[in-house]
C-alpha positions as CSV (number, residue, x, y, z in Angstrom):
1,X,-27.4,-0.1,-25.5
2,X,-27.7,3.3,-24.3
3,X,-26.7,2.8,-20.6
4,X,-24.1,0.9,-21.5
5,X,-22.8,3.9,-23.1
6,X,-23.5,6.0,-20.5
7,X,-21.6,3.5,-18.0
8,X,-18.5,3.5,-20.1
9,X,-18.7,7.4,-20.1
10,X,-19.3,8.1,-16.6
11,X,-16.0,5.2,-15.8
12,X,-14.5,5.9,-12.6
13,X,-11.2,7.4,-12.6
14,X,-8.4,5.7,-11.6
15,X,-7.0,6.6,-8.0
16,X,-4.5,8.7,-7.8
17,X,-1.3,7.1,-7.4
18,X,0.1,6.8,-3.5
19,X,3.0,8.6,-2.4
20,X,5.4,8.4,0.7
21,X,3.1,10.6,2.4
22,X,-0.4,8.5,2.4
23,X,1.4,5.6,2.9
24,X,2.8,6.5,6.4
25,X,-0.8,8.2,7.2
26,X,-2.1,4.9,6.5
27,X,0.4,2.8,8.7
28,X,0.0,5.8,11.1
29,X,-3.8,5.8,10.9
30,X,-3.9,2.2,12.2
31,X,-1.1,2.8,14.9
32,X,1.6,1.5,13.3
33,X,5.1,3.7,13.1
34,X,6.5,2.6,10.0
35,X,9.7,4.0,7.9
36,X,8.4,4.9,4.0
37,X,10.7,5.9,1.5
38,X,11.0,6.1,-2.4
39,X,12.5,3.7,-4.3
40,X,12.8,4.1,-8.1
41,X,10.0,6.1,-9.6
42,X,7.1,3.6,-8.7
43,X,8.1,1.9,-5.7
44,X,8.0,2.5,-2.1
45,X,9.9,0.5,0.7
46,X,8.2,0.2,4.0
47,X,10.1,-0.9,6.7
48,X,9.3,-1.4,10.9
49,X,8.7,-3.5,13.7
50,X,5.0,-3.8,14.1
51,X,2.0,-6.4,14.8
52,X,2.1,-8.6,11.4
53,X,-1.6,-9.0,11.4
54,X,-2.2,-5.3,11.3
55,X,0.8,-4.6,9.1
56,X,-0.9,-7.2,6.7
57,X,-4.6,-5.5,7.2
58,X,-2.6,-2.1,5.7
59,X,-0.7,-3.4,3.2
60,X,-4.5,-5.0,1.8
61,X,-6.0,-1.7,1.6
62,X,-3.0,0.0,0.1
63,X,-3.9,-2.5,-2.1
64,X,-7.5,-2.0,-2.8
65,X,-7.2,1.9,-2.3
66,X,-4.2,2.6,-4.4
67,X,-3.6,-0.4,-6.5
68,X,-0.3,-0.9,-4.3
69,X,0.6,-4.5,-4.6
70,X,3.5,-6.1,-2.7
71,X,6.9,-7.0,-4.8
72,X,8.8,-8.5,-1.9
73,X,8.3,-8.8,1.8
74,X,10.7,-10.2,4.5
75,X,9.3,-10.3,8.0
76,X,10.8,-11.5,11.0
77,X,10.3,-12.3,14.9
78,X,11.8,-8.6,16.8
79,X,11.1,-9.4,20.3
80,X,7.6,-8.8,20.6
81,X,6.6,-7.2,17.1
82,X,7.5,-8.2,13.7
83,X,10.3,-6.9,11.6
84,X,9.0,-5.8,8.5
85,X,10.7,-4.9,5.3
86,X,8.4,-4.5,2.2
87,X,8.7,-3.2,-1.3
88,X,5.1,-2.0,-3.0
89,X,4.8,-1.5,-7.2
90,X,2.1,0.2,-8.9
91,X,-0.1,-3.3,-9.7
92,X,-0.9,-1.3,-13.3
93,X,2.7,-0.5,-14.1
């Protein structure tokens, strides 16, 4: 019972929650030149045309990383890229 105790104590911290600026490091990070911009007090819209497979690769660690989940998403063909326009929530809010 004891280590269970001392797992609950030792509990990981929550991450700290992502702003405008680690979201456009992570988009830039992966060569992706994306638009980030505040919406509300726990949303961020992401907007730009990009390669949908690694816009979709970001958007799943934003995820994991920063508990960032995806409220809405529109994408659409832009010539050779995809346009992208997506709001992220806090998944715990």
């Amino acid at each position: 019972m004891s280590e269970i105790e001392r797992l609950h104590r030792e509990a990981v911290a929550p991450p700290e929650p992502a702003g405008e600026e680690t979201v456009r490091a992570a988009f830039r990070s992966a060569g992706l030149a994306m638009a980030v911009k505040r919406e509300g007090v726990d949303r961020l819209r992401v907007q730009g045309t990009v390669d949908f497979d690694h816009a979709v690769t970001v958007l799943a660690a934003l995820h994991r990383d920063y508990h960032l989940r995806l409220v809405t998403l529109a994408a659409s063909r832009d010539g050779v890229g995809v346009r992208i326009d997506a709001l992220l929530g806090r998944s715990d809010s």
